[in-house]
C-alpha positions as CSV (number, residue, x, y, z in Angstrom):
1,X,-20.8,-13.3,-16.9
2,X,-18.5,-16.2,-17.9
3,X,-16.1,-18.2,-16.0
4,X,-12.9,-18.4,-16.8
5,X,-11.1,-21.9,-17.3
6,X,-7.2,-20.8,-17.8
7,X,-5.5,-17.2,-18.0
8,X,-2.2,-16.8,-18.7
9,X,0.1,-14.0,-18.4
10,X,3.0,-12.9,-20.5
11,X,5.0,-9.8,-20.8
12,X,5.4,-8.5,-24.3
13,X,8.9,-7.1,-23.8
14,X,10.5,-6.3,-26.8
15,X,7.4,-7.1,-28.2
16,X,8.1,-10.7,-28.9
17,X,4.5,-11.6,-29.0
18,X,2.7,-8.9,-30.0
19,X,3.9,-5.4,-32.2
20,X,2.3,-3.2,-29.1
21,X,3.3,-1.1,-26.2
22,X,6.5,-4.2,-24.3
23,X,5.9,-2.5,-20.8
24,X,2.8,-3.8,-19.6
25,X,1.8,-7.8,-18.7
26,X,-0.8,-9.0,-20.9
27,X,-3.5,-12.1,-20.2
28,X,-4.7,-14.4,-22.8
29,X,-8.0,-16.2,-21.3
30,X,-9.5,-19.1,-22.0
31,X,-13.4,-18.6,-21.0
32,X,-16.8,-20.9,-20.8
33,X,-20.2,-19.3,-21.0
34,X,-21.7,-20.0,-18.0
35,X,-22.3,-18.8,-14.4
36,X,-19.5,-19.0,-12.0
37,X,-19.8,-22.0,-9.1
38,X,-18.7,-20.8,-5.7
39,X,-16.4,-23.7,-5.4
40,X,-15.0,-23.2,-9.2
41,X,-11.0,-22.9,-9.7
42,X,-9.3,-21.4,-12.6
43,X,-5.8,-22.1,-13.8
44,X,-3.6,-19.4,-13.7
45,X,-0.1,-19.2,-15.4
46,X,2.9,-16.7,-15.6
47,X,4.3,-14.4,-16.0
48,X,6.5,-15.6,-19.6
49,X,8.8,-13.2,-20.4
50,X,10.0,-15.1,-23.9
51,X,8.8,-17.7,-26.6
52,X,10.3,-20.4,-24.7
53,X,8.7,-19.5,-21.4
54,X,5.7,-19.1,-22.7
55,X,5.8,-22.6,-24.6
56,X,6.8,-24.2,-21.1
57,X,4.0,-21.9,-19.5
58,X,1.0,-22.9,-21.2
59,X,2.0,-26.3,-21.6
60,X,2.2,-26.5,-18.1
61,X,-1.3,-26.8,-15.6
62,X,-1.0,-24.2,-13.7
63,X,-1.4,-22.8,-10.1
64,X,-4.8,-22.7,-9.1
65,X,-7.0,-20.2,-7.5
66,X,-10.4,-19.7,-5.7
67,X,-12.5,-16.7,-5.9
68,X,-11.1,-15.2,-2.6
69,X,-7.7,-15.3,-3.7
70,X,-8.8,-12.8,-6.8
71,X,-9.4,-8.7,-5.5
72,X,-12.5,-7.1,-5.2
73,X,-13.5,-6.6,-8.9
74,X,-11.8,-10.3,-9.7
75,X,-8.6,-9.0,-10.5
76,X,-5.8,-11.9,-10.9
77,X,-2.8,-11.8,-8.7
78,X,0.2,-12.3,-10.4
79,X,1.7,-15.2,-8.9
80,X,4.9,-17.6,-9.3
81,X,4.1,-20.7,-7.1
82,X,1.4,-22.8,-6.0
83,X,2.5,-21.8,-3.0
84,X,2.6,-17.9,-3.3
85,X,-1.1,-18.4,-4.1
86,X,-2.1,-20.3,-0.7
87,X,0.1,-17.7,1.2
88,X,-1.9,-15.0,-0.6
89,X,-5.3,-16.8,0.1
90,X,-4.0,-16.4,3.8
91,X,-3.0,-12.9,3.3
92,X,-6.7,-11.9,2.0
93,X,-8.9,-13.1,4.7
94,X,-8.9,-10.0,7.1
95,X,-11.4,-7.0,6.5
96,X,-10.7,-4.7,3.0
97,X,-8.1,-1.5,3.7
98,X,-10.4,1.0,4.5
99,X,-11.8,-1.0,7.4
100,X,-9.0,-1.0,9.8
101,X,-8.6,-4.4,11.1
102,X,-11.9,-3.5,12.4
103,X,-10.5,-0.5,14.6
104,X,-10.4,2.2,12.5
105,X,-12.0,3.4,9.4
106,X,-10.4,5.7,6.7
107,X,-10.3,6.3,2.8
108,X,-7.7,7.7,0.5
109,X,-7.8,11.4,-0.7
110,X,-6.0,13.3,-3.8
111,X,-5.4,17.0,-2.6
112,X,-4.3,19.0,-5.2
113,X,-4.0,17.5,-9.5
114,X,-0.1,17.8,-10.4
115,X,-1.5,19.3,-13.7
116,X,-4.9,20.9,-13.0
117,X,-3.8,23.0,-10.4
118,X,0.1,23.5,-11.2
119,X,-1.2,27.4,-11.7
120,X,-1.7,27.6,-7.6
121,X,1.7,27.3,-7.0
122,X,3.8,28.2,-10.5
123,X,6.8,30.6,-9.5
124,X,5.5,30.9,-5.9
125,X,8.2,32.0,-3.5
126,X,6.3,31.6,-0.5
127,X,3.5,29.4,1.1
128,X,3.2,26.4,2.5
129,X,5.7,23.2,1.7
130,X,4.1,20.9,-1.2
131,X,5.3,17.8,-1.5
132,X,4.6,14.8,-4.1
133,X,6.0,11.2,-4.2
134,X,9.4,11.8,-4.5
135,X,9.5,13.9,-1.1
136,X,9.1,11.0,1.2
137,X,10.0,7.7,1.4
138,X,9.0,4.6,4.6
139,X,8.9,6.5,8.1
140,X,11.2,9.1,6.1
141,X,9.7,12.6,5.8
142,X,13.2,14.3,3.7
143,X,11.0,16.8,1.9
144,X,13.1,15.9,-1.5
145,X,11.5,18.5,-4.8
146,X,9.3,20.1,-2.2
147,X,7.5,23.2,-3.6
148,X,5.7,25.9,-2.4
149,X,2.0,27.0,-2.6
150,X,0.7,29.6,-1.6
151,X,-2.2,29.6,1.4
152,X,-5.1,31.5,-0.7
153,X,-8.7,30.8,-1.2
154,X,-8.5,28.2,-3.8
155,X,-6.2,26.5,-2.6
156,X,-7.8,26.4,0.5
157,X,-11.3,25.4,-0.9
158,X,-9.6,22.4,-3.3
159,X,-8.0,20.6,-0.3
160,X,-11.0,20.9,1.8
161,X,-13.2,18.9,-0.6
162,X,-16.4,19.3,-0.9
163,X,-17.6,14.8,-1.2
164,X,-13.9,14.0,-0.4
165,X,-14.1,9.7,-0.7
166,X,-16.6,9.8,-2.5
167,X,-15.5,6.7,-4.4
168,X,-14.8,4.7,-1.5
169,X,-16.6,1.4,-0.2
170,X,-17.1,3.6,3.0
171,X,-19.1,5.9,0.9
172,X,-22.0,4.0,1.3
173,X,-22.2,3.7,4.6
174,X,-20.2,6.8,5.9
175,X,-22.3,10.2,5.4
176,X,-20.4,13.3,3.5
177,X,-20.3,15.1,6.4
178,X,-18.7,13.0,8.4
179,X,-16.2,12.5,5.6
180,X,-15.6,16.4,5.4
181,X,-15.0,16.9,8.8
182,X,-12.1,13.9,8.8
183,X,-10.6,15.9,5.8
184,X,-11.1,19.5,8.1
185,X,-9.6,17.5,11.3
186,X,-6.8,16.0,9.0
187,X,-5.4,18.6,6.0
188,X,-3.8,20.8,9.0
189,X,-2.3,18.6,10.7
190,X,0.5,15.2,10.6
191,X,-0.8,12.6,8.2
192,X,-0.1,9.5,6.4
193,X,0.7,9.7,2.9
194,X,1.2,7.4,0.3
195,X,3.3,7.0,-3.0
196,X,1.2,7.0,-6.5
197,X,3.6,5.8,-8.3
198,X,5.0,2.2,-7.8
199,X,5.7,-1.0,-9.7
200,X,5.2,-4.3,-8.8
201,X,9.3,-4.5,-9.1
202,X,10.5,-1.7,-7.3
203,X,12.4,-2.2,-4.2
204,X,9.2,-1.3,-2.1
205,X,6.0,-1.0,-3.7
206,X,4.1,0.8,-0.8
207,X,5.6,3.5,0.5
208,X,3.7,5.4,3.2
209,X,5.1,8.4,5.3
210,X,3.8,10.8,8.2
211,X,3.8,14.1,6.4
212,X,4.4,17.1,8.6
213,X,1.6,19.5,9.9
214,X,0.7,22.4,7.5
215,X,2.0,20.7,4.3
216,X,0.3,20.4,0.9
217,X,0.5,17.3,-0.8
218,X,-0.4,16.5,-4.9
219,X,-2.4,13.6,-6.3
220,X,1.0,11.7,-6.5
221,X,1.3,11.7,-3.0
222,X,-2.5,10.6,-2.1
223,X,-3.1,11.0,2.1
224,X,-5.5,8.9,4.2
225,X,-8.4,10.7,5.9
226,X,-9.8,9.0,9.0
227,X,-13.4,8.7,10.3
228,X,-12.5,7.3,13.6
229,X,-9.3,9.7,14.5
230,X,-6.3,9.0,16.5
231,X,-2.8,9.1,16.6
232,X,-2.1,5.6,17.5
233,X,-4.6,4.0,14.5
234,X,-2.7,6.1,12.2
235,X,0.4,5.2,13.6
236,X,-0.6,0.9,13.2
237,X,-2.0,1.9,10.2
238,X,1.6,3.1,8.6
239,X,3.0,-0.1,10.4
240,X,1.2,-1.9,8.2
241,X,1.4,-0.4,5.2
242,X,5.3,-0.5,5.4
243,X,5.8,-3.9,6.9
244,X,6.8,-7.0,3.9
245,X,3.9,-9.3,4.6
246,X,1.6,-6.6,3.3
247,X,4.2,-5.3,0.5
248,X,4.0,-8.4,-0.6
249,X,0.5,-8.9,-1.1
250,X,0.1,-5.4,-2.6
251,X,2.8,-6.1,-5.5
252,X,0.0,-9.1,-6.9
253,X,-2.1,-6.7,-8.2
254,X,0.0,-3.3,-8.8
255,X,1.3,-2.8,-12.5
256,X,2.1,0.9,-12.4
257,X,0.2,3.0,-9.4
258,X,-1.3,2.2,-6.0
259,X,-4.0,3.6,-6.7
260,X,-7.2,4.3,-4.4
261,X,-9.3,0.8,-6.2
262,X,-6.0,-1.5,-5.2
263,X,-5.6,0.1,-2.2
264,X,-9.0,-0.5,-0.5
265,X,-9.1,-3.8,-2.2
266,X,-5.9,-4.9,0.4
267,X,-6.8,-6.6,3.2
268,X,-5.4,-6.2,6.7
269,X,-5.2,-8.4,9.9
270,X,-6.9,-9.1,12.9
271,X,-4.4,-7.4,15.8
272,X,-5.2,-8.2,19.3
273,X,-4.3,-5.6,21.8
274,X,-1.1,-6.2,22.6
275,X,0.0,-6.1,18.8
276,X,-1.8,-3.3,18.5
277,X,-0.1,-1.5,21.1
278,X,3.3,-2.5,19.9
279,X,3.0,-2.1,16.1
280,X,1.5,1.8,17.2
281,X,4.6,2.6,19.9
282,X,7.2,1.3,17.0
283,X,5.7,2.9,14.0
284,X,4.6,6.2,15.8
285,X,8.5,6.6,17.3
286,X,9.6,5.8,13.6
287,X,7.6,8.5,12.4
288,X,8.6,11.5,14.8
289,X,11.9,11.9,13.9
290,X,12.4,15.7,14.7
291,X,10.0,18.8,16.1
292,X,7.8,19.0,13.4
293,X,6.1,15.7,14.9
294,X,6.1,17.3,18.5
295,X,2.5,17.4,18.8
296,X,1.8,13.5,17.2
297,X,4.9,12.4,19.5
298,X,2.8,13.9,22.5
299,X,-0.7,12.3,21.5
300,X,0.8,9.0,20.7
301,X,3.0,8.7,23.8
302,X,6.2,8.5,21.6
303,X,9.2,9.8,22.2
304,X,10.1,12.7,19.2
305,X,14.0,13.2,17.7
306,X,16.4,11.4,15.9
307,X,17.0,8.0,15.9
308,X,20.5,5.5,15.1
309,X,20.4,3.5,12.8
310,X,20.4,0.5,15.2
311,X,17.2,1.5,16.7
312,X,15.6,2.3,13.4
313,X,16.0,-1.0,12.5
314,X,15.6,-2.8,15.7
315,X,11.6,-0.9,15.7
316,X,11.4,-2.2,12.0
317,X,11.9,-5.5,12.5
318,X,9.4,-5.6,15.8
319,X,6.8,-4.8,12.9
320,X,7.7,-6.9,10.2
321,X,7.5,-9.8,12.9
322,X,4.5,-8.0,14.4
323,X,2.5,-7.8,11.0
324,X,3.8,-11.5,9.9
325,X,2.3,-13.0,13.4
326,X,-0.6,-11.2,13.0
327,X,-1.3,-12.5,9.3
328,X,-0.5,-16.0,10.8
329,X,2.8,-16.8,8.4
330,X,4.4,-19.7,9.5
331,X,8.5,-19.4,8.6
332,X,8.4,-21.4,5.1
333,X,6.0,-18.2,4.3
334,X,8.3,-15.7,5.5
335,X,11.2,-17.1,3.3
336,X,8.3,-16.4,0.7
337,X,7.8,-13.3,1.3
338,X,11.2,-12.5,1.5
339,X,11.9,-13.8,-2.2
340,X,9.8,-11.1,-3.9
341,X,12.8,-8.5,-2.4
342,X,16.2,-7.8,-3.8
343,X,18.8,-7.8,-1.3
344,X,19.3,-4.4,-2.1
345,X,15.9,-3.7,-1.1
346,X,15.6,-6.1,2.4
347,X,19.8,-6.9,2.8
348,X,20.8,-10.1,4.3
349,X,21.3,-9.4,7.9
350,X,18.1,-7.5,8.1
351,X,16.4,-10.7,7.3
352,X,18.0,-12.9,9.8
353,X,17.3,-10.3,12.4
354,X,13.6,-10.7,11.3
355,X,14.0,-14.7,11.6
356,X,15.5,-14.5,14.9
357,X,12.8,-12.0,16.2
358,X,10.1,-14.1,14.6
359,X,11.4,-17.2,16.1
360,X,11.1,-15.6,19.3
């Protein structure tokens, strides 16, 4: 109910600022009481991480932003350039996450509480796998500090949800029993899963998998539960949600979790059919890397079983060029993009590869 003039962002680490908690960015804003103007822009700043950057910071006028740039409950991207904030302004005009590029519809589920139901599974030596974060990684299904849970009742009646999504924008449009039957369809079989926990600075902040069939995941492993099902939508659907231009765009707004709020507040891209086609083919092969992916292999028209390391990245690359055309990023804004990853993270020659496929 005010409009802000100037926020600036600092991190307090080793609380040279502030005597409170160093981990987390903090804004200072600078606010006028009145209503917003659709054309209004507001200065943004940061992120100082000392007394000197901060004097050079706020001394300094700042990038600035419209109101589509910000996420769906105004959130401020954390930005570095004037720049990063036009590439994100291109990034954000496609439909919100749960809307598919306007070919599918899903929303993000929790199965099973870490905590709350750790007695469903404490000392089991039999049931089904249960996996969290930490047992997948992109288009890698390893299964690392997988558990098991026993099948019984209540386990069976708190993945099957009773008004699964029902904090998601498609809740008001999308009745509950059409949203229980996508969890019914989904919690037996393959399905994309996505990492809880991830920083802004990690080598990849979105990490999404295929998760085998007959597998039960826990809130730090949240899955995606689609209205309008299909194989190949979930397969372009992971392609997006691993590909850098869309990393990229998700690490302005993530301090600590993806959660379900961030997630639907992403946007995606218009694909035409051909992209479509492609990104599903590369991301579905990708994701079927043995027999327990027989079945999505077969009703994606992938081949299923292991792939070299050559073709692995060769199918990667097809997307990140896929999901960059499809954005509309011109090659100055790949370089962008490219600067938010260590080399660690996306090495060298991967990154030509991707320049000389996008120049293609």
């Amino acid at each position: 109910k005010a409009t802000p003039n100037r926020i600036d962002f600092l991190l307090n680490n080793r609380c040279w600022m502030f005597d409170t908690h160093p981990q987390y960015t903090v804004a200072l804003l600078a606010v006028e009481k009145r209503t917003a103007e659709p054309d209004d822009l507001v200065a943004v700043a940061g992120v100082a991480r000392s007394p000197a950057e901060f004097v050079a910071q706020s001394s300094a006028p700042g990038l600035r932003l419209r109101r589509a740039a910000l996420g769906p409950a105004l959130e401020i991207p954390l930005l570095r350039s004037q720049a990063a904030a036009n590439l994100l302004g291109k990034l954000r005009a496609g439909l919100r996450f749960p809307y598919g590029c306007g070919r599918w519809r899903c929303f993000p589920v929790a199965e099973l509480h870490e905590t709350h139901d750790a007695h469903l599974w404490r000392n089991a030596k039999a049931g089904r796998p249960l996996w969290k974060g930490e047992s997948f990684d992109q288009f890698d299904p390893n299964g690392n500090e997988a558990r098991l849970c026993p099948v019984s009742e209540e386990a069976l009646a708190k993945v099957r949800k009773p008004r699964p999504g029902l904090g998601s924008i498609l809740a008001e449009e999308v009745a509950a029993a059409l949203r229980r039957a996508a969890v019914e369809r989904t919690i037996d079989a393959a399905r994309v899963a996505f990492r809880d926990v991830s920083r802004a600075t990690d080598s990849r902040t979105v990490r999404a998998c295929l998760i085998p069939p007959e597998h039960f995941l826990t809130n730090k492993a949240p899955y995606l539960a689609f209205i309008d099902e299909g194989p190949r939508t979930e397969a372009v659907c992971l392609a997006l949600m691993n590909s850098l231009a869309f990393d990229w765009q998700a690490r302005r707004f993530i301090e600590t979790n993806l959660n379900f709020f961030i997630l639907e507040g992403l946007r995606l891209p218009t694909l035409d059919d051909e992209t479509f086609a492609a990104l599903s083919s590369a991301a579905a092969r990708l994701s079927c890397p043995d027999e327990r992916f027989a079945d999505f292999a077969e009703a994606a028209t992938v081949a299923c079983g292991p792939l070299d390391d050559a073709e692995r990245t060769r199918l990667r690359v097809e997307i990140d060029v896929l999901v960059a055309h499809a954005y509309g990023l011109t090659a100055d804004e790949l370089e962008l993009v490219f600067q938010d990853f260590t080399l660690d993270a996306v090495p060298e020659q991967y990154r030509q590869a991707v320049r000389e496929r996008f120049a293609q």
